[in-house]
C-alpha positions, 0 to 999 in steps of 0.5 A, a space after each residue: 086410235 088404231 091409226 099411227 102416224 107417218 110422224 110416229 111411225 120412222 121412230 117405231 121402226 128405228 126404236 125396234 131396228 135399235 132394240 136388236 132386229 136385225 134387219 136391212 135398211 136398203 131394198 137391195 140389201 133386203 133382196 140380196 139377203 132373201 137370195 142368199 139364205 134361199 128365203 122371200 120373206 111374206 106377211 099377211 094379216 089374219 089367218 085365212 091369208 097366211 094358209 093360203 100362202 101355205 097351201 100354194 107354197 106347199 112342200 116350199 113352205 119352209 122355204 119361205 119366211 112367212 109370218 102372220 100378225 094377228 096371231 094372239 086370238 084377236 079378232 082382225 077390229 081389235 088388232 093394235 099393230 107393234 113396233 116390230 109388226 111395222 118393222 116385218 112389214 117395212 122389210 118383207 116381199 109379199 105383203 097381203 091384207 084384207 084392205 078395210 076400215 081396220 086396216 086403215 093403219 097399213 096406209 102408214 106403214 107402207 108409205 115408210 117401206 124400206 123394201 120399195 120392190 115389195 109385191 102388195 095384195 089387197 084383197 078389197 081391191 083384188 075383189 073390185 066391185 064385187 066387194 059389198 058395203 057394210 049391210 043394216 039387216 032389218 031390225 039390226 042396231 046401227 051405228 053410223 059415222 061420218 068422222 066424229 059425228 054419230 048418227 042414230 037410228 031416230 035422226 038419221 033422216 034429220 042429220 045433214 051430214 053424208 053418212 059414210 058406211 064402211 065396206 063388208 070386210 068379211 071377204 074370205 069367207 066366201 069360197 068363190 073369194 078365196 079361188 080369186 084371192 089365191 090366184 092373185 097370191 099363186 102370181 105373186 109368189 111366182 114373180 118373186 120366185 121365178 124358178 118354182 113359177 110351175 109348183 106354185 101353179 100346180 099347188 093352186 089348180 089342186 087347192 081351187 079344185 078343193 075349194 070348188 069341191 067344197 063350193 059345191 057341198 054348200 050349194 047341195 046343202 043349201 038345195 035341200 034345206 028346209 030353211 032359208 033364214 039364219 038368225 044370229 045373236 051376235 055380229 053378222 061377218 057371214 054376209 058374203 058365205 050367205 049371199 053366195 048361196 041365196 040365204 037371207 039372215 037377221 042378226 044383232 049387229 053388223 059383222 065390224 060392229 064392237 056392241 056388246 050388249 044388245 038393245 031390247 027392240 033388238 032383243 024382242 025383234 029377233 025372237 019375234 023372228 025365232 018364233 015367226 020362222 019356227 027357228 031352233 036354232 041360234 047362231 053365234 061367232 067363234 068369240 061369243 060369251 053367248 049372252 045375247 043368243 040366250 037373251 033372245 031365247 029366254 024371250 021367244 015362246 019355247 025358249 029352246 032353241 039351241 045355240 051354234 057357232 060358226 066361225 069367222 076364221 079370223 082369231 087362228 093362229 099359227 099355233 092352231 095351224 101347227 096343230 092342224 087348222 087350216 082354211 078348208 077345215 073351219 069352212 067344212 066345220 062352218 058347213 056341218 053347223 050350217 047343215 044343222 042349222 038349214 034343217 031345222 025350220 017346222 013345216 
């Protein structure tokens, strides 16, 4: 269960506090601390996240003690939060999240804070109505669940349950998102340090200017491409770069899906698709053994199509930041496959 309890959770924290972190127990304490080595402490889930931080902190960087949790190449749905990752959320200043179903355990943590002052960002809910609900492609394996009743493709309609789908989490991977998702991180920070209000903004009006550069790279791309479907033998988290350039998409799975073996509808539906739109392309994720993508090539007509990876962005860690990773990068890197990928339709 990736949900612990509020029972649980005191123990969790006191357990580690125990075990040699040395941390404050008090809200004030904590701010007296930060002020004292000069240090707001910020924590953020998955990588995206903490390169913007880095990005609008800038040359403060390293006056910042900023940590990311998911920082052993797991994905943001398989991540099982430790002990000591409740005890920095308990007790940092910023804390931003994507704010979706596998972040459900976060409601636990924050309600056992020690640091009551502490500036949350969620980015689900900074988005608002824009954020879009878990999609069922056409053709796509689907899995819905209310509580602990599964409900399948052939009982749906039968089922008298109220089916609760899931919202899209995949939210930075939209560009226009990360420009508001930045905004609201460049206020946060400028609240907890004050003093360096006016670098934080400058810092955010030169990245979003990079953001939008970018933006309008993929919106040229997508002008001038002979294709305006993508196929992916894997799960589909892409739903929100897609739609902000009008692109429509088959795929395997939903993006939050944990399936790992497709069914054979799925299989033969999907190459159908490859062979009716002429695709030489099939797209997979960053974590992909590429099984299905090659499945569903062994079964279209040609069976050469070849297989490209666009990456979620949610299994960086900071050692890769260290070695140059940063947010911009993975989107222009996204961009080159999607050039390949666009352009690639028979006529």
């Amino acid at each position: 269960m990736k949900r612990i309890t509020a029972v649980l959770l005191p123990l969790f924290i006191l357990a580690a506090m125990m075990s040699g972190c040395d941390f404050p127990v008090d809200s004030t304490s904590n701010r007296a601390d930060s002020a004292k080595d000069g240090k707001i402490s910020v924590v953020c889930t998955i990588f995206p996240l903490y390169d913007w931080v880095r990005q609008i902190l800038g040359d403060r960087v390293d006056d910042v003690e900023l940590t990311l949790l998911l920082n052993n190449n797991i994905d943001l749905h398989s991540y099982q939060p430790t002990a000591d990752d409740f005890v920095k959320i308990s007790v940092c200043d910023l804390f931003i999240y994507v704010g979706g179903e596998s972040d459900s355990w976060v409601n636990d943590a924050l309600k056992e804070s020690v640091n009551k002052n502490m500036v949350i960002i969620n980015l689900l809910r900074t988005l608002g109505d824009a954020a879009k609900e878990e999609e069922i492609l056409e053709g796509m394996q689907e899995k819905c669940t209310d509580g602990e009743v599964e409900v399948g493709v052939e009982d749906k309609v039968e089922a008298e349950v109220e089916v609760k789908y899931e919202y899209d989490e995949h939210i930075w991977l939209s560009l226009k998102n990360a420009r508001l998702f930045c905004s609201s991180i460049a206020g946060a920070l400028s609240s907890l340090d004050a003093d360096n209000a006016t670098e934080y903004e400058n810092n955010l009006i030169a990245y979003t200017e990079k953001l939008s550069a970018l933006d309008m790279e993929y919106t040229t791309v997508v002008n001038t491409a002979t294709v305006r479907t993508l196929l992916f033998g894997d799960r589909f988290p892409f739903r929100y770069l897609l739609e902000d350039y009008n692109l429509t998409s088959y795929a395997a799975f939903p993006g939050c899906s944990a399936e790992t073996e497709a069914s054979f509808e799925t299989v033969i539906f999907l190459a159908n698709k490859a062979d009716d739109l002429g695709l030489e392309t099939i797209l997979v994720t960053e974590s992909s053994d590429k099984k299905i993508a090659e499945t569903i090539i062994s079964n279209t007509m040609d069976k050469n199509q070849r297989i490209l990876v666009l990456d979620s962005a949610q299994s960086t860690t900071s050692n890769d930041a260290s070695n140059g990773a940063t947010y911009l990068a993975i989107m222009e890197s996204n961009l080159d496959v999607l050039k390949k990928a666009l352009g690639d339709a028979q006529e």
